[in-house]
N, CA and C atoms as an extended XYZ file, in Angstrom:
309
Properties=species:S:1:pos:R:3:atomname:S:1:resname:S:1:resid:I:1 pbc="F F F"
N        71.161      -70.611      -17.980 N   UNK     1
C        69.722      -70.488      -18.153 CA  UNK     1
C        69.273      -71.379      -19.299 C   UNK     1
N        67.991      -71.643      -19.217 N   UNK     2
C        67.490      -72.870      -19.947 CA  UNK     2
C        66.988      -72.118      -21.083 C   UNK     2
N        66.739      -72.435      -22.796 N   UNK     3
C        66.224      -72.285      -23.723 CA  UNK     3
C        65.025      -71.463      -23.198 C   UNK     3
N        63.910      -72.186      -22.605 N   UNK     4
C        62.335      -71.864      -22.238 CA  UNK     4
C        62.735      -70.502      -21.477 C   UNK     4
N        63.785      -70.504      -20.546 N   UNK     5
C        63.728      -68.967      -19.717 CA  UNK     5
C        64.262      -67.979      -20.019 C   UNK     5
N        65.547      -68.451      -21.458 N   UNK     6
C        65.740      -67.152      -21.962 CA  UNK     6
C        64.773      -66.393      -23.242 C   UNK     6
N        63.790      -67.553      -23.536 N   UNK     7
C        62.806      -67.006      -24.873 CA  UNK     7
C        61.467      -66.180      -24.001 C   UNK     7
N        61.114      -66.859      -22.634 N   UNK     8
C        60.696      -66.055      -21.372 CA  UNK     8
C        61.455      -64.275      -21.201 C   UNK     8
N        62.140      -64.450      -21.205 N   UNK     9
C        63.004      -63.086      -20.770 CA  UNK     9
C        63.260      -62.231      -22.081 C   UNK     9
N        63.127      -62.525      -23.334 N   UNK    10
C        63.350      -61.674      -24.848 CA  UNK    10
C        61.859      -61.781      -24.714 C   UNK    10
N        60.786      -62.596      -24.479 N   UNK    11
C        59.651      -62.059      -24.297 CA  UNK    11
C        59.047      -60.584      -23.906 C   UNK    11
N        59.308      -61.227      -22.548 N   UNK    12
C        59.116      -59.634      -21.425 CA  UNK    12
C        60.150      -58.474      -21.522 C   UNK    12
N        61.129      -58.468      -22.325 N   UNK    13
C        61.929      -57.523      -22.833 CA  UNK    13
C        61.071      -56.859      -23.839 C   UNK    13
N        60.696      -57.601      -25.121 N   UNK    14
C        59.939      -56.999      -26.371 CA  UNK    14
C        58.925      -56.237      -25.417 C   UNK    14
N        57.798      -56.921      -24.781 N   UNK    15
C        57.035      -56.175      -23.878 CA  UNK    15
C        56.982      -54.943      -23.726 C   UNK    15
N        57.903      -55.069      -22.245 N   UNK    16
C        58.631      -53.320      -22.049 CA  UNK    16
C        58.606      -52.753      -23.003 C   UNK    16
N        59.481      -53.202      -24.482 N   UNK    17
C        59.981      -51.843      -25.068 CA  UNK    17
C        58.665      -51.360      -25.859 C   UNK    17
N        57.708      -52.198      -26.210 N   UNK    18
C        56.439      -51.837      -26.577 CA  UNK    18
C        56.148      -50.723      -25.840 C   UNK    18
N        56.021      -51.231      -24.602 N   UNK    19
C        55.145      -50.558      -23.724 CA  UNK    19
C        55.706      -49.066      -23.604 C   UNK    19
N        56.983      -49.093      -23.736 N   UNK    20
C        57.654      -47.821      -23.302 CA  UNK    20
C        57.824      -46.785      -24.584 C   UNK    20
N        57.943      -47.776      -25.669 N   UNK    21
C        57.639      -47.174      -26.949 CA  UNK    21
C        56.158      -46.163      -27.055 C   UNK    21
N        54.943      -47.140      -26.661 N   UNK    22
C        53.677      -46.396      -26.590 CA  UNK    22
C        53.826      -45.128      -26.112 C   UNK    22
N        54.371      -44.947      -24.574 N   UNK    23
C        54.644      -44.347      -23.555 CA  UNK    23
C        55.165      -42.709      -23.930 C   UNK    23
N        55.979      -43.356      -24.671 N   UNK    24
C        57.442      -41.992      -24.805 CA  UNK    24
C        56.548      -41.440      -26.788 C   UNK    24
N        55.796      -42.639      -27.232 N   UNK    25
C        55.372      -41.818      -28.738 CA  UNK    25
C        56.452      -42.373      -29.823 C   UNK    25
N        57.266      -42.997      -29.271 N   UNK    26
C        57.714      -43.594      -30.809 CA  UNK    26
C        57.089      -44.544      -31.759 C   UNK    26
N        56.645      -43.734      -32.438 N   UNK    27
C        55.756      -44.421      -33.266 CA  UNK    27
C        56.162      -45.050      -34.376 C   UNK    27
N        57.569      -44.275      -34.459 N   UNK    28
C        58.494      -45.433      -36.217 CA  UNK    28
C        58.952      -46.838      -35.466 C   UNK    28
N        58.769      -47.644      -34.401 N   UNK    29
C        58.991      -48.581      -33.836 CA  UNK    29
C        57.912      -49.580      -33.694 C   UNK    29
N        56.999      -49.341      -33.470 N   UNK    30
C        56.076      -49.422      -33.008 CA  UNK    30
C        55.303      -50.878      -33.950 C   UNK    30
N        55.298      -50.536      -34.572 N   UNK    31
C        54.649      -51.547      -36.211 CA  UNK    31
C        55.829      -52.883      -35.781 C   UNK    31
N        57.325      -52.685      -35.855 N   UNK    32
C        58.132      -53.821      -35.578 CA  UNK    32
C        58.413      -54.225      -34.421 C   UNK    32
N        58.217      -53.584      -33.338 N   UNK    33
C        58.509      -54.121      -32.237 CA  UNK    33
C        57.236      -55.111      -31.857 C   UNK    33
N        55.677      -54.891      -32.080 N   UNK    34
C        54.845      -55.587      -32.399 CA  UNK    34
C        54.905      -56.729      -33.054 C   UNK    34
N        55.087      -56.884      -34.243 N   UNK    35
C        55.302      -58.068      -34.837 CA  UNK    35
C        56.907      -58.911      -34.452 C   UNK    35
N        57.708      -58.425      -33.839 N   UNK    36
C        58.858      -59.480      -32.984 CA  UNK    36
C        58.388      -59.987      -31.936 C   UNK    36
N        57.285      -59.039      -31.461 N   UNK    37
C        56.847      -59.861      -30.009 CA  UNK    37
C        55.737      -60.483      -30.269 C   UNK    37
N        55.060      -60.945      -31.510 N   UNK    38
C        54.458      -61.850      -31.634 CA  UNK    38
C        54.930      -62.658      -31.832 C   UNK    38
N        56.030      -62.814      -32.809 N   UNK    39
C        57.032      -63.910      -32.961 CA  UNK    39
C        57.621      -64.634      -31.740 C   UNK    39
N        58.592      -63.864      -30.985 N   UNK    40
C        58.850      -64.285      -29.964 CA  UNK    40
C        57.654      -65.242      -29.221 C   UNK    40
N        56.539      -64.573      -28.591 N   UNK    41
C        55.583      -65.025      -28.225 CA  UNK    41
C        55.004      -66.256      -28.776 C   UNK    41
N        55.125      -66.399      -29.603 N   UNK    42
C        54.440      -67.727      -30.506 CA  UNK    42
C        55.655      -68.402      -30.061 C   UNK    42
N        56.890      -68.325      -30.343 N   UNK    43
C        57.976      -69.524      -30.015 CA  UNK    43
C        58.150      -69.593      -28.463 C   UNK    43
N        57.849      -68.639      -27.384 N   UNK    44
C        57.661      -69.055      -26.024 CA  UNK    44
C        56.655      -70.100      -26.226 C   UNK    44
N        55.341      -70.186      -26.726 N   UNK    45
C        54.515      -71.642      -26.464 CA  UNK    45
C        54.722      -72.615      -26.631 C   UNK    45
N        55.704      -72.530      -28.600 N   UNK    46
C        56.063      -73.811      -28.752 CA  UNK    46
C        57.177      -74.069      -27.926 C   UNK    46
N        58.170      -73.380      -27.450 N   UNK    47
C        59.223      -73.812      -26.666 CA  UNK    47
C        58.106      -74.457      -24.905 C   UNK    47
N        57.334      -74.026      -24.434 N   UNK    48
C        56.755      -74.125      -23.180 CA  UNK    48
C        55.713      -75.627      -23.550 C   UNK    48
N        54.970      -76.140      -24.567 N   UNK    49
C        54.483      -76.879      -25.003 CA  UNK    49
C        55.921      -78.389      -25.159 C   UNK    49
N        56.911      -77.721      -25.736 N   UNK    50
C        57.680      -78.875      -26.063 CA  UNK    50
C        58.397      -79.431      -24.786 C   UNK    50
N        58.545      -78.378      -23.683 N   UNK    51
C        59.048      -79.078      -22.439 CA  UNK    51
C        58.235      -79.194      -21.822 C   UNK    51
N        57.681      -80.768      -21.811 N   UNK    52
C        56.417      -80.449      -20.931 CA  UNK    52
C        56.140      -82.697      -20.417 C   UNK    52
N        55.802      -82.763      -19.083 N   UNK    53
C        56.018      -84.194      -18.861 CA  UNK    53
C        55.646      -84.906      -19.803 C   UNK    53
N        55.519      -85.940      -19.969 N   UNK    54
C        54.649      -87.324      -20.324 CA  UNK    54
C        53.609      -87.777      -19.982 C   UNK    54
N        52.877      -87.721      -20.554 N   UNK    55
C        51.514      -88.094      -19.711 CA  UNK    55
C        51.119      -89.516      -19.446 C   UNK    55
N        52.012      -89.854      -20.219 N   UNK    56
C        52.131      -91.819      -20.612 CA  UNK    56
C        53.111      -91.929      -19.413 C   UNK    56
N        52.563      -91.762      -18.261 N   UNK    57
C        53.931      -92.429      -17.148 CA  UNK    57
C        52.856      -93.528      -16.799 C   UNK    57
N        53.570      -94.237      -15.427 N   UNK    58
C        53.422      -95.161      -15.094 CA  UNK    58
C        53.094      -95.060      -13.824 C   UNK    58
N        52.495      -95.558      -12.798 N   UNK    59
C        51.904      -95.085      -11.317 CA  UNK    59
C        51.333      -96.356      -10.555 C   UNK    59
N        52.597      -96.899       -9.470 N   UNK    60
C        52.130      -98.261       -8.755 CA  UNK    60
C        52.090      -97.750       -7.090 C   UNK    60
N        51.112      -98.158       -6.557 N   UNK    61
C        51.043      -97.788       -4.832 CA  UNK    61
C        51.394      -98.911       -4.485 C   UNK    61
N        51.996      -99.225       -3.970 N   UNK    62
C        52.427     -100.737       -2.784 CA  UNK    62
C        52.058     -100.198       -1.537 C   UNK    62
N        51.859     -100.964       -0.837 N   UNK    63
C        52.317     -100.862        1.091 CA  UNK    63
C        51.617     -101.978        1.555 C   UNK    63
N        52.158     -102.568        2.883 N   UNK    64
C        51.586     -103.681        3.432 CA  UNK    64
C        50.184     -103.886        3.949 C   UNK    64
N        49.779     -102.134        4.377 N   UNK    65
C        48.573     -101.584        4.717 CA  UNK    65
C        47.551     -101.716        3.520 C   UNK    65
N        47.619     -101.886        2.522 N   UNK    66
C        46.843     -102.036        1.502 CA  UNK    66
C        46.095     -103.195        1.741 C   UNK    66
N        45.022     -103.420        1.891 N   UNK    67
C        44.097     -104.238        1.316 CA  UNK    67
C        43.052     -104.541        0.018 C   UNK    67
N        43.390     -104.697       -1.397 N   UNK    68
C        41.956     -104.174       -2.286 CA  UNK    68
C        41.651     -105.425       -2.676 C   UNK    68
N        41.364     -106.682       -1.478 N   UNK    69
C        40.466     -107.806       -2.071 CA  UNK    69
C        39.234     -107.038       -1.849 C   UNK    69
N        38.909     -106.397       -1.124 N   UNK    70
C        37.514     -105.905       -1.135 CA  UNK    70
C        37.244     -104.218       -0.861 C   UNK    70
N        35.784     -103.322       -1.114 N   UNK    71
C        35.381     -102.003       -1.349 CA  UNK    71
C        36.105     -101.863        0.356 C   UNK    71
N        36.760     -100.874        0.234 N   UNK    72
C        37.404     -100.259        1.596 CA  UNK    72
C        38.425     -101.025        2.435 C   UNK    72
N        38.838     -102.306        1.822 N   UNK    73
C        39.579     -102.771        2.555 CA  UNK    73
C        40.758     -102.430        3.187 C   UNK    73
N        41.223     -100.951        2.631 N   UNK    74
C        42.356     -100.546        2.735 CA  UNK    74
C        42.604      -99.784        3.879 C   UNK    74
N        41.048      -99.568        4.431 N   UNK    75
C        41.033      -99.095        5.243 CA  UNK    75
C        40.785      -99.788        6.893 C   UNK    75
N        41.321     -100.717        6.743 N   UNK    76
C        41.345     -101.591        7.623 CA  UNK    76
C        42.446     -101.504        8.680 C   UNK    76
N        43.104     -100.839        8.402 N   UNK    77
C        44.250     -100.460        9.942 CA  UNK    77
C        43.780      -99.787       10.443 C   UNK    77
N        42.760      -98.464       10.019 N   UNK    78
C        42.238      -97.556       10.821 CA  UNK    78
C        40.926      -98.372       11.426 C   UNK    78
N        40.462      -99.368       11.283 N   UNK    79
C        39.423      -99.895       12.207 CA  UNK    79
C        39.775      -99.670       13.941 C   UNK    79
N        38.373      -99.822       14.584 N   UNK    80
C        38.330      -99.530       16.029 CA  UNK    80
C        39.710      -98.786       16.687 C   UNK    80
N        39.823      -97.892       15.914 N   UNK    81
C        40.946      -96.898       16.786 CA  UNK    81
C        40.358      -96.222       17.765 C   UNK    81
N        39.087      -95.891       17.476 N   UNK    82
C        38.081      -95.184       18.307 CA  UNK    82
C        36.990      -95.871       18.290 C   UNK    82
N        36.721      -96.413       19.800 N   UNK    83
C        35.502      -97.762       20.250 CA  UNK    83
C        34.327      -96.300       20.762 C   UNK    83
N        33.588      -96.474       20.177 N   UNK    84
C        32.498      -95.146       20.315 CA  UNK    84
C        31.466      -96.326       21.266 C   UNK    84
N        30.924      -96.064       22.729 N   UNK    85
C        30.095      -96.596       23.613 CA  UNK    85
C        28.606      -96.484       22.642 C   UNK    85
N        27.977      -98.032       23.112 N   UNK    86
C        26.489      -98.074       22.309 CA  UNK    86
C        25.243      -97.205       23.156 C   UNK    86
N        24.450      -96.716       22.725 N   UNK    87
C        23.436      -95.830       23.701 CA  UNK    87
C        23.581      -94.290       23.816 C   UNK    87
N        22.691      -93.826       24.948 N   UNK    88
C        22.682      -92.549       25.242 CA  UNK    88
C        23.961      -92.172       26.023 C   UNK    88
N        24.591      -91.137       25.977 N   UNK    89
C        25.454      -90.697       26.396 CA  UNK    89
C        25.102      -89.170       27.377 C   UNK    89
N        24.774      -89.187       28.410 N   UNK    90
C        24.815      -88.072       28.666 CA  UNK    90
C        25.789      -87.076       29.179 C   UNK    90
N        26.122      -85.888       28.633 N   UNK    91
C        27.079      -84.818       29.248 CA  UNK    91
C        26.178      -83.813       29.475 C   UNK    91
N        26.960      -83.556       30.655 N   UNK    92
C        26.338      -82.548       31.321 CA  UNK    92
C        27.110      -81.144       31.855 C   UNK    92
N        26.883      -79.805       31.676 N   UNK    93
C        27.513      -78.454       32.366 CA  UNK    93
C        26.862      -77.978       30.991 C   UNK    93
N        27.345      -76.919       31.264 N   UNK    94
C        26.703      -75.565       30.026 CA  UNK    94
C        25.418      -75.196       30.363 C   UNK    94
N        25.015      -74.665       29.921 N   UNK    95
C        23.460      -74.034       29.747 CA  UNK    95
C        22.188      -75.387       30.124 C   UNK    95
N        22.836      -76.624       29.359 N   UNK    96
C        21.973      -77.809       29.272 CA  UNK    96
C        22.397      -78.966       29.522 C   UNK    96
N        21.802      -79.743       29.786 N   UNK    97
C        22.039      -81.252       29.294 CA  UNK    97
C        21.956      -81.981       27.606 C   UNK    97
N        22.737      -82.086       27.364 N   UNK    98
C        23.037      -82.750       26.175 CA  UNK    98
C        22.985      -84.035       25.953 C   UNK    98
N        22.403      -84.780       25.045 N   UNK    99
C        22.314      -86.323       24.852 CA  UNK    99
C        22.859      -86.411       23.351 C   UNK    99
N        23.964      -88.117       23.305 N   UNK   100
C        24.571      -87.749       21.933 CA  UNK   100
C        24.089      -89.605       22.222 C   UNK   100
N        23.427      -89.848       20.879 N   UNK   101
C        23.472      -91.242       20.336 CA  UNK   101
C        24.305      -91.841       19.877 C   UNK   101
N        24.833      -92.861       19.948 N   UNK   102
C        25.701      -93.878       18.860 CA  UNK   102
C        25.015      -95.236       18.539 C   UNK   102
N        24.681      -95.406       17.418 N   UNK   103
C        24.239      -96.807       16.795 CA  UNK   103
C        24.595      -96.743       15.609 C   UNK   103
């Protein structure tokens, strides 16, 4: 187990015994088991803060499909996949006749 998941797990241990401390009335505990699980707790962040990515990475897209000499060019393989007919279109069944434009 990693540093971060065992200061995770003495975390949620202190927890419980708080909790069970409240529970059951031990009250001569109570004052220290509090202040360890703040402790603990404070070093879960810095331990969870210190493993944590890079934000300074680096990020390149290639592909042959790319086009960015120009706004949308990239989207240029998906051109006329779908040739939509110019004019009225009528379909017909259902309740009505329906008319769908394309221009």
């Amino acid at each position: 187990m990693s540093v971060k998941s065992q200061v995770q797990v003495a975390e949620e241990a202190l927890r419980q015994a708080l909790i069970n401390a409240l529970a059951e009335g031990d009250e001569e505990f109570l004052s220290e088991l509090f202040t360890e699980y703040q402790h603990v707790s404070d070093l879960n962040r810095k331990v969870s803060s210190k493993i944590s990515i890079d934000p300074n990475f680096s990020f390149t897209l290639s592909s042959d499909y790319l086009n960015t000499d120009r706004l949308g060019g990239d989207l240029d393989a998906m051109d006329n996949i779908v040739n939509f007919p110019d004019g009225n279109i009528h379909i017909s069944g259902g309740e009505g006749d329906d008319h769908i434009t394309f221009s």
